[in-house]
C-alpha positions in Angstrom: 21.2 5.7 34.9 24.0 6.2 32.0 24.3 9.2 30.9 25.1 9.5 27.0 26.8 12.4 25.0 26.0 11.6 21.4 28.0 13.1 18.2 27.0 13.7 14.9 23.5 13.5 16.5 21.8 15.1 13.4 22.5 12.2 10.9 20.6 9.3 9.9 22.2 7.2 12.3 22.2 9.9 14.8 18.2 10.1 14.7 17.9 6.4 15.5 20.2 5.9 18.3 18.7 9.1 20.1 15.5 7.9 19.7 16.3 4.9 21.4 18.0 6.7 24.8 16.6 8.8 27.3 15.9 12.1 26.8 16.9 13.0 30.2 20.0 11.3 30.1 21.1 12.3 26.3 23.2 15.2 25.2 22.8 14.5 21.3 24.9 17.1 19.7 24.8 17.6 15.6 27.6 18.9 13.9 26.5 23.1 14.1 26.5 22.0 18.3 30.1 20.5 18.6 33.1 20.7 16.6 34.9 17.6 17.4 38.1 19.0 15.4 38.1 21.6 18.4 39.6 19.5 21.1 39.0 21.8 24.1 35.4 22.3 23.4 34.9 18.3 22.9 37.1 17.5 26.3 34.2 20.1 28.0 31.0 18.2 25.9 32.0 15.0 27.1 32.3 15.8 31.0 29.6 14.3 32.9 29.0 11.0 30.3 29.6 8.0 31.0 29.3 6.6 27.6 30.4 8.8 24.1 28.7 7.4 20.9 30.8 9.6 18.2 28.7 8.9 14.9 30.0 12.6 13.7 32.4 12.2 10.7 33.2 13.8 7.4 30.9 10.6 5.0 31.4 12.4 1.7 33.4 9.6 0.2 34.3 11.6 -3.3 34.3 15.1 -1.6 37.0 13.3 0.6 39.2 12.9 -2.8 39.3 16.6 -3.7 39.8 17.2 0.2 41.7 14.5 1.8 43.6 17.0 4.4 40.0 18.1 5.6 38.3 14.4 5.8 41.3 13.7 7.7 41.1 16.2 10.2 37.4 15.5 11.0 37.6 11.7 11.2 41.1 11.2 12.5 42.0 14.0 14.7 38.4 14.6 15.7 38.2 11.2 16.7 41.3 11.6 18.8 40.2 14.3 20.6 36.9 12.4 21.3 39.0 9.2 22.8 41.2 11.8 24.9 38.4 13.0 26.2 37.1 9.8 26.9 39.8 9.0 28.9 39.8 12.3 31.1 36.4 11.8 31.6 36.0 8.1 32.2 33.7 7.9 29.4 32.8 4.7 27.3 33.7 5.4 24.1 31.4 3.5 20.9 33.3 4.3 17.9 31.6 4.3 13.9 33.9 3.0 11.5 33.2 1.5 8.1 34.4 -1.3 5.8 36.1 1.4 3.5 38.8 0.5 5.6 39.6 -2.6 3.4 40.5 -2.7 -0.1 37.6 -4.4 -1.3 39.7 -6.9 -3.3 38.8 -10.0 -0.9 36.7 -13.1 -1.9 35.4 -14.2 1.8 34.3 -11.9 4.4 37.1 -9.6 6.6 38.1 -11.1 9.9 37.5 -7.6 12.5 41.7 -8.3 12.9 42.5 -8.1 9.5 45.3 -6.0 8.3 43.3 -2.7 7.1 44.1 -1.9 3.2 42.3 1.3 2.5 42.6 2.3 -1.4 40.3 6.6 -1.1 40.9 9.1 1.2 37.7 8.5 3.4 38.5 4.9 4.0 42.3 6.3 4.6 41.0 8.9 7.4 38.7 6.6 8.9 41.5 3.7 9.3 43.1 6.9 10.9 40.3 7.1 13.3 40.3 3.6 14.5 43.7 3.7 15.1 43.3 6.8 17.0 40.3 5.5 19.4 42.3 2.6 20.1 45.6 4.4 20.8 44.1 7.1 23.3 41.3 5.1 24.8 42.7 1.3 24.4 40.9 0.3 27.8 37.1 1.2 26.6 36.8 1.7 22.9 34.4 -0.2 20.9 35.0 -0.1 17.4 31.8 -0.7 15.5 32.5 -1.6 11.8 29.5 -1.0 9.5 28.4 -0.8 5.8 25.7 0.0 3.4 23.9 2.1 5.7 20.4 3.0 4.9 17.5 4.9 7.5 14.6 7.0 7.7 16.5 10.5 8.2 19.1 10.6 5.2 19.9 10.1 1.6 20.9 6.7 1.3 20.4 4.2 -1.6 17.4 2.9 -0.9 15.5 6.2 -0.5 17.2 7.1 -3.8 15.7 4.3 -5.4 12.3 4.9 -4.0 12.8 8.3 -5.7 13.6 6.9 -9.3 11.3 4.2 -9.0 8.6 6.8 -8.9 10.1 9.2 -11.7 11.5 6.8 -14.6 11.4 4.0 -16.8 13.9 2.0 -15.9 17.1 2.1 -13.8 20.6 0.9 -14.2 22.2 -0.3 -11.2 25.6 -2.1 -10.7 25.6 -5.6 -9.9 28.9 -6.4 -9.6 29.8 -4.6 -6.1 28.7 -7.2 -3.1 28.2 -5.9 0.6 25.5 -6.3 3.6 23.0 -3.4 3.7 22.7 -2.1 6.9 19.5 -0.5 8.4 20.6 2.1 10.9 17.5 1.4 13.3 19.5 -2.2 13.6 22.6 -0.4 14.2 21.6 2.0 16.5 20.1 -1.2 18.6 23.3 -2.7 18.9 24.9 0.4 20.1 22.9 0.3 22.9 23.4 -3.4 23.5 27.1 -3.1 23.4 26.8 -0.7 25.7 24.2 -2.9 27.9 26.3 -5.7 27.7 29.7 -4.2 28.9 31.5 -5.7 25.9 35.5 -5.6 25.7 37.0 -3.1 24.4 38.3 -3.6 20.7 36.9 -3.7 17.1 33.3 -5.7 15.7 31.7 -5.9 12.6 28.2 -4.2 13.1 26.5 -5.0 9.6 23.4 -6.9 9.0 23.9 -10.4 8.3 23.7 -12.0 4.8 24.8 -10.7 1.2 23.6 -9.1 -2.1 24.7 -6.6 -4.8 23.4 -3.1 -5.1 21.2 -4.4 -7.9 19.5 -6.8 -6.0 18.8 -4.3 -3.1 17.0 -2.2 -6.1 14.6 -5.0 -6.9 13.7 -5.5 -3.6 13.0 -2.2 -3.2 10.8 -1.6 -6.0 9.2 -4.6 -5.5 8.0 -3.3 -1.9 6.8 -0.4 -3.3 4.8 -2.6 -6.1 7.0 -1.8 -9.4 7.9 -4.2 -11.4 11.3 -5.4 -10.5 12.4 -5.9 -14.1 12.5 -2.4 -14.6 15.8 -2.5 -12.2 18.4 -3.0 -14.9 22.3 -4.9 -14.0 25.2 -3.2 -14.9 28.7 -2.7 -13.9 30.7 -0.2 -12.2 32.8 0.6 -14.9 29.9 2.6 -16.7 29.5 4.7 -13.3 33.1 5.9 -12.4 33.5 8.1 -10.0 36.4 10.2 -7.7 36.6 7.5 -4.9 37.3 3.6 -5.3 34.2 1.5 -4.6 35.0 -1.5 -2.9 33.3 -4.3 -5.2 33.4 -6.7 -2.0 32.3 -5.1 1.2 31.0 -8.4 3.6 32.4 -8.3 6.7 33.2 -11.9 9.4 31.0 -11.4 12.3 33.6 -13.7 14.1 34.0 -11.0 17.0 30.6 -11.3 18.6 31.8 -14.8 20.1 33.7 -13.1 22.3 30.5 -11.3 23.4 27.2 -12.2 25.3 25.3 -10.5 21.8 24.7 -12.6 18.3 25.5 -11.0 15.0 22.8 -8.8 13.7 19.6 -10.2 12.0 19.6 -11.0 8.1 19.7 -8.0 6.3 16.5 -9.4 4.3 14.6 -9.5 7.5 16.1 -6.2 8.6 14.7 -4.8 5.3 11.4 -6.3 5.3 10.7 -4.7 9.2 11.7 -1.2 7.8 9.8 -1.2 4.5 6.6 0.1 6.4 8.6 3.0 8.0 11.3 3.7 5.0 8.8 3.6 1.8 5.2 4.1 3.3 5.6 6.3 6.2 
């Protein structure tokens, strides 16, 4: 049986991949539970796993402006202590990271070997964080890019939408930022699959398949719930501006999964359509 030590447990993500592992052989730790900035007190969490999925991580993407010294010590040295640990330990170590890593300025997808080019303070600390996981635990990290994350057990855009759908008129939503939404039940499969599969160690792209803008990913969602998608509105960014750099092109190459035994992830239409009956009418 592999035994699994799961960080960040109490996030969206964090819900989903616990769900999926058993209970008898899961320590799922939320953020109260395990400081991963305090090294000793990760190096004893981790003793006894065989596998480490570290989800926990400082996600406020604006909040990281105002604080970049404090995003960085939660997603950079916390995930170096994680990845020392790992190596004491002998533990597999299943890394989150996120496209924020890249500039955003590209016109076809990022290649997983691409030179990273982040332009905020999150995506600076979590390029941080890769770097770390790789440098301390180079023989059994597994760097799981992801993007446009969206689950049952979280704000995330799509239950935001399912709010304002229900309480106004219309809504205004950019359509000129691009990306893959990402459902985290679909994510927290392939966690466990990497795992499953023994994959190398190194970096993948772990987003759903396919492409839209945020304003498309509106109409679909009003249009599950039975609105009228017209009342989904395009805009551009420019009319919401905001502390952190959006990237306005966030598709990722799913290249890496050839050197794998596991496809790249499901469209993220078909991804969507599965979760509408637990995401917006539970």
């Amino acid at each position: 049986m592999t035994r699994w030590l799961v960080t960040g447990a109490g996030g969206m993500l964090g819900h989903d991949l616990t769900s999926l592992l058993p209970s008898d052989q899961t320590t799922a730790l939320t953020r109260p539970e395990l400081d991963v900035t305090d090294a000793a007190a990760v190096v004893d969490a981790v003793a006894g796993h065989d596998v480490v999925a570290h989800l926990a991580a400082w996600t406020d993407v604006d909040g990281a402006e105002a604080d970049p010294d404090a995003a960085m010590t939660v997603n950079a040295a916390g995930t170096a202590n994680v990845a020392r640990a790992c190596r004491k330990h002998g533990a597999r170590l299943v890394h989150i990271s996120t496209d924020y890593v890249f500039s955003g300025a590209a016109h076809e997808p990022y290649r997983e070997d691409e030179q990273v080019e982040p332009v905020s303070a999150y995506g600076r600390s979590k390029a941080e964080a890769e770097r770390a996981a790789l440098e301390h635990a180079p023989q059994t990290a597994v760097i799981l890019r992801t993007a446009w994350l969206y689950g049952a057990h979280g704000k995330n855009f799509v239950s935001t939408m399912r709010r304002l759908a229900e309480t106004r008129d219309h809504v205004d939503v950019v359509d000129d930022q691009t990306g893959q939404p990402t459902w985290t039940h679909d994510l927290a499969e392939r966690i466990v699959d990497v795992v499953r599969a023994d994959v190398p160690a190194g970096v993948y792209h772990a987003t759903n398949s396919g492409t839209t803008t945020w304003f498309e990913l509106a109409r679909a969602v009003f249009s599950a719930l039975g609105h009228d998608p017209a009342r989904v509105r395009p805009t551009t960014s420019d009319r919401f501006v905001r502390p952190a750099a959006r990237p306005a092109y966030s598709v990722l190459s799913h290249d890496g999964w050839a050197r794998t035994a596991l496809p790249p992830m499901r469209h993220w239409r078909q991804a969507f359509d599965a979760a509408v009956p637990v995401l917006l009418n539970p």
